[in-house]
C-alpha positions in Angstrom: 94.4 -112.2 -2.5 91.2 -112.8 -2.2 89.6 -115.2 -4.4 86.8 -113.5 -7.0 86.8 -116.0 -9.9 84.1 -118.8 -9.9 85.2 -122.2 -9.8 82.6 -124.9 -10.4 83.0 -126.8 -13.4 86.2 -128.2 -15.3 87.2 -128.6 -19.0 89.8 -127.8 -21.2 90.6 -125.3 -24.5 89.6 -128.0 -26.4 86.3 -128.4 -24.9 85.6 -124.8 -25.1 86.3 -124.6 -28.8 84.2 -127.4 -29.9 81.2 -126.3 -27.8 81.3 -122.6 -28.7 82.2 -123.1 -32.7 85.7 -121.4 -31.8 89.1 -121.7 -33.6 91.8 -122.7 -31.3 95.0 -121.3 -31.4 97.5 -123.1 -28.9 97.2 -125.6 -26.3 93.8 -127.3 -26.6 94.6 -129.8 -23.1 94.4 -126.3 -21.5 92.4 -126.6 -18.3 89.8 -124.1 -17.9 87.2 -124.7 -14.5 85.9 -120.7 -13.8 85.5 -117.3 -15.1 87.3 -114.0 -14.3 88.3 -110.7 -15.0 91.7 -110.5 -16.6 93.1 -108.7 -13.3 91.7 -111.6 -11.0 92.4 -114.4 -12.9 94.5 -117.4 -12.0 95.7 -119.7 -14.5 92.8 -122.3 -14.9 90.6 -118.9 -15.1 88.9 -117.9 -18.4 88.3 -114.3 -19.6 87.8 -112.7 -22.5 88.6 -109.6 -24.1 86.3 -107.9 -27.0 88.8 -105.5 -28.7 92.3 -105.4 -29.7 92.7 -102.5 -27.2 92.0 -105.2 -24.2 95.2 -107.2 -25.5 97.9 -106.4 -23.5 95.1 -106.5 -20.1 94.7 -110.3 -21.5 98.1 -110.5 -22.3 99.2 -109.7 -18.5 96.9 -112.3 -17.0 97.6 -115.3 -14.7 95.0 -117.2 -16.8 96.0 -119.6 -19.8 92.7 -119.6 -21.8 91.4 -116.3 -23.2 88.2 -115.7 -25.8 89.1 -113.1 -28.3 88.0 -111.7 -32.1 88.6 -113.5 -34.6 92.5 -112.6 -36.1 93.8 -111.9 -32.3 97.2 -112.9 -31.7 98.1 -112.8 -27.5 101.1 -113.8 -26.8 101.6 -116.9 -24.7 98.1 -117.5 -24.4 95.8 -120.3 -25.4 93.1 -118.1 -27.5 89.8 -119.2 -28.5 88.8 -117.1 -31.9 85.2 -116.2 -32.2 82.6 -113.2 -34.0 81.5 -112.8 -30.8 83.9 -113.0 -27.2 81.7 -111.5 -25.1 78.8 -113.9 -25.9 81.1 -116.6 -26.0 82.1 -116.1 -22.5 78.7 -115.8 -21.5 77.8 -119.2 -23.0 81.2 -120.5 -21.8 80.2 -119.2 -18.3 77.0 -121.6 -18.3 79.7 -124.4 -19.2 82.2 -124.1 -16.4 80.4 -121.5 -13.8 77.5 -123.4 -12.6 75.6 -122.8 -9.0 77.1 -125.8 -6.8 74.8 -128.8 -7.0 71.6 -128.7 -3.8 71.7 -132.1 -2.5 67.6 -133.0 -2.5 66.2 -132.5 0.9 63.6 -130.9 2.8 64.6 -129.0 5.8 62.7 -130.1 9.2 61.8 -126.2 9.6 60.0 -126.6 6.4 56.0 -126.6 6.4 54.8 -128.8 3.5 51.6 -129.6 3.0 50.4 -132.9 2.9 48.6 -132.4 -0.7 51.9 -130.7 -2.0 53.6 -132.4 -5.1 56.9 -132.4 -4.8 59.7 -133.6 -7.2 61.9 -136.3 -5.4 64.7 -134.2 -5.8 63.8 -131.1 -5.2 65.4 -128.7 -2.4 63.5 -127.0 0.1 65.0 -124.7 2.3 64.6 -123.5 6.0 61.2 -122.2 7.0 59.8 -122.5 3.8 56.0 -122.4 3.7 54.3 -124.9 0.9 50.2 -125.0 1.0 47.9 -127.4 -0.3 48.0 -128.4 -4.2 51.6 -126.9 -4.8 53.5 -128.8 -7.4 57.3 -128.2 -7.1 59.1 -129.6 -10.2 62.8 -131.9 -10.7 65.5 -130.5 -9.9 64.3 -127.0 -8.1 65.0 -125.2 -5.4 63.1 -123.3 -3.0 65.4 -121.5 -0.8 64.7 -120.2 2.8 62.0 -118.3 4.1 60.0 -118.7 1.0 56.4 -119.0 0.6 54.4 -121.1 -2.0 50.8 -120.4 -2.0 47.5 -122.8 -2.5 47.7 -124.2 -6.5 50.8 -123.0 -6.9 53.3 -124.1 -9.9 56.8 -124.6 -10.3 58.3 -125.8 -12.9 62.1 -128.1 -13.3 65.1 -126.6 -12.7 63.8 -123.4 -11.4 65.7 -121.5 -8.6 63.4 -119.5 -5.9 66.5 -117.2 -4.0 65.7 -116.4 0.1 62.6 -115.0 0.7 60.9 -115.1 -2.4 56.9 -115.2 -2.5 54.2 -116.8 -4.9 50.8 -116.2 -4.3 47.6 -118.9 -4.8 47.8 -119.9 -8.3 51.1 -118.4 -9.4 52.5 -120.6 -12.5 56.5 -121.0 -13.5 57.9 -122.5 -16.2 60.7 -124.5 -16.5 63.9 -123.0 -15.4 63.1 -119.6 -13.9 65.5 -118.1 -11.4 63.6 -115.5 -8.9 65.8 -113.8 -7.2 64.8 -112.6 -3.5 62.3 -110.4 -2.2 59.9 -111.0 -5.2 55.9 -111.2 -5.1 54.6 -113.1 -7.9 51.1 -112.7 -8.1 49.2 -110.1 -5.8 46.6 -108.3 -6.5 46.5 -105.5 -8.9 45.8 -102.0 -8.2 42.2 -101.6 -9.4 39.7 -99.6 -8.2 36.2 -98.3 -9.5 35.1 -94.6 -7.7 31.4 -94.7 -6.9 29.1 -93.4 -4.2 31.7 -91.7 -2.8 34.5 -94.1 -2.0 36.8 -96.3 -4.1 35.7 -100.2 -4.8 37.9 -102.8 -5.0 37.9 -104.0 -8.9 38.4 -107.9 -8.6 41.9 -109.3 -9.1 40.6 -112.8 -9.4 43.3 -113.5 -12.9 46.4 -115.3 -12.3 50.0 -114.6 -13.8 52.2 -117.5 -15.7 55.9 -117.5 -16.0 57.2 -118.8 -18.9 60.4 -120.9 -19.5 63.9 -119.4 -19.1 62.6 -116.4 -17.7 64.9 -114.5 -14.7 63.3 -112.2 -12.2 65.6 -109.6 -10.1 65.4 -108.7 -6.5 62.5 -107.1 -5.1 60.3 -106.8 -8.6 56.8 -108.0 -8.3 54.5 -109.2 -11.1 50.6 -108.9 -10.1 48.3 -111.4 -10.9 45.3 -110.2 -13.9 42.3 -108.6 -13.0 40.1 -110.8 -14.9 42.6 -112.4 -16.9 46.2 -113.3 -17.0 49.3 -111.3 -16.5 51.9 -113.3 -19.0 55.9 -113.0 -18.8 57.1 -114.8 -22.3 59.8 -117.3 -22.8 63.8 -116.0 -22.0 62.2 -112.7 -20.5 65.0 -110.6 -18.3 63.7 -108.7 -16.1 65.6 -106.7 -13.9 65.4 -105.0 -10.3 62.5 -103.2 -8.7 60.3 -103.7 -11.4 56.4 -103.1 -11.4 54.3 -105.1 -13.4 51.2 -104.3 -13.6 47.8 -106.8 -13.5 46.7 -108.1 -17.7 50.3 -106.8 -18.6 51.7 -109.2 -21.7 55.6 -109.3 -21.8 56.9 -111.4 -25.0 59.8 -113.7 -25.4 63.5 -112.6 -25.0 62.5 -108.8 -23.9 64.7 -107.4 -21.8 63.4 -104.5 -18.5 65.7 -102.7 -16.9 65.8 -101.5 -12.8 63.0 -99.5 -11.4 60.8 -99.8 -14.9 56.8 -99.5 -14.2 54.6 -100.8 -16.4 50.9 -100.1 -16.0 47.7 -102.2 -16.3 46.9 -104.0 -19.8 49.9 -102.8 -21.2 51.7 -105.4 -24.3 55.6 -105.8 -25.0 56.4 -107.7 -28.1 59.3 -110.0 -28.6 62.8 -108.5 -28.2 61.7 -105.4 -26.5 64.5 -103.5 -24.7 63.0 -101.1 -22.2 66.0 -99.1 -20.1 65.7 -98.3 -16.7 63.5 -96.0 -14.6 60.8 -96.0 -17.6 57.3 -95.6 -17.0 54.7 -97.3 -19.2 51.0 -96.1 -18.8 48.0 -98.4 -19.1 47.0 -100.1 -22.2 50.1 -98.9 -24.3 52.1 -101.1 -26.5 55.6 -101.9 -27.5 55.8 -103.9 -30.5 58.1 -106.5 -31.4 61.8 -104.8 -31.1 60.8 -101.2 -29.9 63.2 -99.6 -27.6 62.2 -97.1 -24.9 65.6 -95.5 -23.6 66.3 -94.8 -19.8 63.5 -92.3 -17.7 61.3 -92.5 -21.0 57.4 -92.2 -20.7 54.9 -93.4 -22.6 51.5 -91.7 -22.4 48.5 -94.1 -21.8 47.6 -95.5 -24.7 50.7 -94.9 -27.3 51.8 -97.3 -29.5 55.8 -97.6 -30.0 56.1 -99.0 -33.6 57.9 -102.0 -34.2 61.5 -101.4 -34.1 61.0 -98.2 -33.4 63.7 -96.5 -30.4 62.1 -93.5 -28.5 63.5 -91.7 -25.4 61.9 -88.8 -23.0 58.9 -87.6 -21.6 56.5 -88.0 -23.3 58.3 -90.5 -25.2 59.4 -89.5 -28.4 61.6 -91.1 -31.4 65.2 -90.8 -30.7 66.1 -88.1 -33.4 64.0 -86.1 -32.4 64.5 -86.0 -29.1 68.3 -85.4 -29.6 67.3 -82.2 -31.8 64.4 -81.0 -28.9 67.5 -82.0 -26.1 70.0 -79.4 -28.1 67.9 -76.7 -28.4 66.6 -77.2 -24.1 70.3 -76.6 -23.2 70.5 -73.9 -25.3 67.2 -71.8 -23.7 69.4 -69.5 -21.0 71.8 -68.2 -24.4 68.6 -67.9 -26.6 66.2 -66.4 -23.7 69.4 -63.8 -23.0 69.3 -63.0 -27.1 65.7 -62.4 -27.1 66.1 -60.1 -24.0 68.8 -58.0 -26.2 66.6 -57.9 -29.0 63.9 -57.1 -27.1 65.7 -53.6 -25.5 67.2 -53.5 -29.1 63.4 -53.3 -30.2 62.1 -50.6 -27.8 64.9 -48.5 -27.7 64.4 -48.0 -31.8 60.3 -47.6 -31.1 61.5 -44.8 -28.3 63.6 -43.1 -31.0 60.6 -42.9 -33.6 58.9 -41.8 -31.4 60.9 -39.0 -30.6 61.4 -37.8 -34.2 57.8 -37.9 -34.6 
């Protein structure tokens, strides 16, 4: 069988429990070093299930350790009790899952420049392009085929996946995974229309990454016009995301795949925005707002704190559930109307007549 846990990392039950705040029920010398699925696991595996109707899937598993709800009883297992399993696993996961350690080094296809400042154990990968006045931080890694341009940051711990591209004066924090095929910092798309042609607006801003922050594939960030594009602390965003030049993303907000978000737009903290939504300029999400899947927000709107909306033009939730009903039920309606209609002339046709 081929092998689909990740193995990286070892402790045991005991470990686990004292890290996570979990009660232990069984064998705490337990030895736990990756993460599955209850169908792939082997027995140093752990998994987790996060109802009782997962039981017997847990109960059937190769592995030893499992993370369940508190009261779960599974037989023959070692079972860490917690409010929460499937955050638990995930915060077990950063425990025993870890990326494989990059020995520092920088490849002899690698162009550095001379006035580049680079951590002493940093990793830079194959054919990766550094210019003048980059500072790469401890502990990072830049991948292959990566480019770093003039004044660029990056901050500790961060990982730049294959390919990934920063533009002059592009600024991470600390601990920022990009994953490939990202552009951090080109130009906006601004324009003024005068004397019969369009005019380049100048991008001449720059865009900072804050800490924790994780960038998806292909998803690119443009730099401000005149000021700075800012991605807030623990920020998720997924990928094939736009965002825009002057857009403001606060901490821990979460954007899903294929998400636009237009110029000078603001998302508070904790904002969830689902996936294929488009944002038009200068509109803002306050702290908490939701914006479901394929949502649009008019240029402009403000989404009220806390406040979950869904459609086009985006719309509180409620109502968009009672506007949805009655869409789906236009061809019965239309086909009552018709009825009433011929209902209708045929009784002015008969007036008529006995005039």
């Amino acid at each position: 069988m081929t092998r689909t846990g990740t193995h990286t990392g070892t402790c045991t039950a005991g470990d686990l429990a004292k890290y996570l705040g979990a009660e232990l029920r069984g064998d705490a010398s337990a030895v736990v070093s990756g993460i599955a699925s209850p169908e792939r696991a082997r027995a140093e595996d752990l998994i987790y299930v996060d109802s009782e109707r997962h039981a017997e899937r847990a109960a059937k598993s190769a592995a030893a350790c499992v993370i369940a709800g508190r009261g779960a009883r599974i037989a023959g297992k070692t079972v860490l009790e917690v409010s929460e399993p499937k955050l638990a696993f995930a915060k077990a996961a950063a425990l025993v899952a870890k990326e494989p350690t990059r020995h520092p080094s920088v490849h002899p296809t690698a162009i550095v420049s001379p006035s580049a400042n680079l951590a002493a154990n940093a990793f830079i990968g194959a054919y990766v392009v550094i210019e003048d006045d980059v500072t790469v931080g401890a502990n990072a890694v830049i991948e292959a085929f990566c480019f770093l341009g003039r004044g660029a940051r990056v901050g500790a711990d961060c990982r730049l996946h294959p390919r990934v591209t920063l533009y002059a004066g592009a600024e991470l924090g600390n601990r920022v995974e990009v994953h490939s095929g990202t552009v951090i910092g080109a130009d906006g798309f601004g324009y003024v229309f005068g004397e019969g042609r369009q005019w380049k607006f100048p991008q001449a801003g720059s865009v900072e990454i804050g800490d924790d922050v994780e960038i998806g594939a292909n998803t690119t960030i443009d730099r401000g016009s005149l000021e700075t594009t800012r991605i807030g602390k623990g920020v998720k965003i997924d990928n094939l995301v736009q965002v825009a030049h002057n857009v403001r993303i606060g901490e821990h907000s979460v954007v899903a795949a294929q998400t636009g978000i237009s110029g000078s737009s603001t998302l508070g903290k904790n904002v969830i925005v689902g996936g294929q939504v488009g944002i038009a300029d200068h509109c803002t999400l306050e702290d908490t707002a939701v914006a479901g899947a394929q949502a649009g927000v008019p240029t402009g709107k403000t989404i009220r704190s806390g406040q979950v909306v869904w459609g086009t033009p985006a719309r509180p939730l409620e109502k968009f559930k009672r506007q949805h009903a009655w869409f789906a039920r236009l061809p019965e309606l239309a086909e009552r109307v018709r009825k009433l209609e011929l209902a209708s002339r045929g009784d002015n046709q008969a007036n008529q007549r006995a005039r």
